[in-house]
N, C-alpha and C positions, 0 to 999 in steps of 0.2 A: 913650168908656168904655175905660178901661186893660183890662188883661189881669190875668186871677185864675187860681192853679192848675187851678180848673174849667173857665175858658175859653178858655186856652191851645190854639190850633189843635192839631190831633194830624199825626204827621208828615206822613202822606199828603195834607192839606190844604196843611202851608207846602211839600211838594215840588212840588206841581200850580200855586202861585201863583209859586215860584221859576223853575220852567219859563215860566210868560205873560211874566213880569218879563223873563228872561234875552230872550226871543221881541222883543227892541224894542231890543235891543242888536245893532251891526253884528259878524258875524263873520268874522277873516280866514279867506282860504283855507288849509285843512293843505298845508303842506308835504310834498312826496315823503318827506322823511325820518319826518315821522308816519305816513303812509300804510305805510312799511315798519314803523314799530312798530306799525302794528294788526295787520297781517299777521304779524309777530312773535308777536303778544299772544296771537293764535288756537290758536297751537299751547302756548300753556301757558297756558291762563285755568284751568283744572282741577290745574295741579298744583304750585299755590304756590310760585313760585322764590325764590330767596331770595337777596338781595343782603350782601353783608359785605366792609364797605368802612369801614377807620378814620376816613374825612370823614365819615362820616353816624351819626348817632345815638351819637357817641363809641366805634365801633366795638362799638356791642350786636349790629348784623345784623339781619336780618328779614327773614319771609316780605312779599310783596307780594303787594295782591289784585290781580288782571287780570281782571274778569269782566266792568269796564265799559269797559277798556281795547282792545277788539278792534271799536267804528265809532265812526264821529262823533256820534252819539247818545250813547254813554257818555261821551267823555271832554267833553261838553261839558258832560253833567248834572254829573258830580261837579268839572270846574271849576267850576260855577255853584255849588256845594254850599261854597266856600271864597270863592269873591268876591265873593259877594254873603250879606251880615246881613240880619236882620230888624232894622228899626228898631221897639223897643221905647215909642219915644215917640210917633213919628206911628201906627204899626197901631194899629186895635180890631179887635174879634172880627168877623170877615166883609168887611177891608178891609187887609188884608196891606200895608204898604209896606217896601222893601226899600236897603241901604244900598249901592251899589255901590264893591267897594275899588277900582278901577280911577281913583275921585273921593276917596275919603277915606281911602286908607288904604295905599296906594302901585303896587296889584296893579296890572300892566303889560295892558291889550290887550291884547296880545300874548301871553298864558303861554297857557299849556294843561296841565291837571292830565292827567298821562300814568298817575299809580298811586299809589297812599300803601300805606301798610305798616298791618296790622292792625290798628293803634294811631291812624289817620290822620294821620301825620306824612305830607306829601304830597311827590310828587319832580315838578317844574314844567319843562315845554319853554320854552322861550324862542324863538316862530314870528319875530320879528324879524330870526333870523339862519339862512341857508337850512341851514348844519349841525345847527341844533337845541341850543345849551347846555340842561345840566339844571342846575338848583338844588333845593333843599330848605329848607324851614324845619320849626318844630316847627308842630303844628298849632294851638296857641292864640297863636302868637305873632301880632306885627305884618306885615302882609303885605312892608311897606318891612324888615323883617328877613333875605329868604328870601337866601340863598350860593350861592355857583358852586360843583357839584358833579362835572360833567363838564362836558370843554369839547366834546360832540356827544351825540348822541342815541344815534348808533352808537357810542361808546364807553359809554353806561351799558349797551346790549346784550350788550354785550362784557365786563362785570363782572357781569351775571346768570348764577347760575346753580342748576339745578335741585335741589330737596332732597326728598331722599327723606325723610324723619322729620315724622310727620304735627304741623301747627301748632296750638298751642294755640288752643283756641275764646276768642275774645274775643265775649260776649255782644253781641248788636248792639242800637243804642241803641231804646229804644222805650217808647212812653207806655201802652201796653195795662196796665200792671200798674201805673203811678202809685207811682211811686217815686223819693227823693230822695236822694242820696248827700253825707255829708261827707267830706269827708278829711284830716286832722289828722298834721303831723308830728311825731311824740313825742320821738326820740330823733335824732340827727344822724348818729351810727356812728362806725367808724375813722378816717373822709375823709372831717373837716366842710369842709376847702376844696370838695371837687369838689361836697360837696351844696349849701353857698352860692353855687356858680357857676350853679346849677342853678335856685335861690330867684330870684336874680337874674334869668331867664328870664322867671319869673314876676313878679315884682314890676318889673315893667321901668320905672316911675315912681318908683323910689327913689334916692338916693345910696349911695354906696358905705356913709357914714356910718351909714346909715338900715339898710340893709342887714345889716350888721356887728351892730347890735344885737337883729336878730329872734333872736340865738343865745338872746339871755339869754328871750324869748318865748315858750320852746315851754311844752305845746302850741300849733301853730301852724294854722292853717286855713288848707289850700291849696285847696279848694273847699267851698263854702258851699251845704250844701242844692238839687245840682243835677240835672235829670232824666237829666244824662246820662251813662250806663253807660260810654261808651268813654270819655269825659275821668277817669273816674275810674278805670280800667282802667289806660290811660295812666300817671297820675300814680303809682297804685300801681307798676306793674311798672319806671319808671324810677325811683323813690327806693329802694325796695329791692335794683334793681340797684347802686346807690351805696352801699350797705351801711346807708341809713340807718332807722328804723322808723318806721313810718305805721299811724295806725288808720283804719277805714274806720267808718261808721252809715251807718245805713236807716232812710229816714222814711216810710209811708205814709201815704194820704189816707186 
């Protein structure tokens, strides 16, 4: 039996079967240099630091959460929380199965989610190499997408730093309230290039061609009736940083 709004595991169920799942997977050993960013992490998991750096995020900056990022418990949940999907065709209700990107979808062994930014755009270790490179990708993208962002672990430490001015609450995602988000592009702004570069992200199964033409499209639907508060949070705060105008609906059950 498929899955229906009303049957849809609630989070604390697909995070308890994401952990058994992850529990059957070999994991390497952390490196000294993760070890020093848990220790790291400890003295700032309370006070939002904030990285701002032109390679990331087209130089928007952002707070970072660290609150899973200070043992190996945390950063192994919230890597598990990006490499591994719910497979929507084999799960039914009470039978969770799970896609692992490490098989289909590029995610390396090897990574290690060290922290993502409120938005969940994630910043990835690279355990393969004893310095640690970091990369990023955006968080809906393809995992075979993620970029060299530092070439050490010790230099992403080295470009944190702490911010005093308290960070905007991004709602955290959650089915308690049963609620669906669309998100519609209305308007493109000043800088239709940079928001087409941006569509593009998103539509990453198009041609250039194909692409080109969603101008004449709008309104355009950039998420479709979906439970989840932080993709749509996300998509708002980066199309509006691009200058362009997005409408948001709420659907309840």
């Amino acid at each position: 039996m498929s899955f229906s709004r009303s049957s849809f595991p609630a989070p604390a169920e697909l995070a308890a079967s994401r952990v058994a799942w992850m529990a059957q997977i070999a994991r390497p050993p952390l490196p000294p240099a993760v070890q020093a960013w848990m220790t790291w992490a400890r003295g700032c998991k309370d006070a939002l630091p904030w990285l701002q750096l032109p390679a990331w995020r087209e130089g928007a900056g952002n707070w970072l959460a660290m609150q899973r990022a200070t043992d190996t418990t945390g950063l192994w949940s919230q890597t598990g929380e990006y490499r591994f999907g719910l497979d929507l065709k084999a799960s039914t209700p009470g039978d969770l199965r799970w896609i692992d990107g490490a098989v289909a979808d590029g995610w390396s062994p090897h990574w290690l989610v060290l922290t993502h930014g409120l938005d969940g755009d994630p910043l990835i270790g690279d355990m393969s190499r004893p310095e640690v490179p970091v990369l990023w990708k955006w968080h809906d993208e393809p995992h075979r997408a993620a970029r060299p962002l530092f070439a050490s672990l010790e230099e992403l430490m080295a470009h944190v730093q702490p911010k005093a001015a308290k960070a905007p609450l991004v709602p955290r995602e959650t089915r308690s309230s049963i609620i669906f988000y669309t998100v519609r592009l209305l308007e493109l702004g000043p800088d239709p290039a940079r928001v087409m570069l941006a569509l593009r992200k998103i539509f990453t199964t198009m041609s250039v061609q194909e692409l080109l033409k969603l101008k004449t499209r709008l309104p355009l639907t950039l998420l479709d009736d979906s439970v989840s508060a932080l993709q749509k949070d996300r998509l708002v705060q980066h199309f509006e940083g691009l200058g362009a105008r997005v409408e948001v609906s709420e659907r309840r059950l």
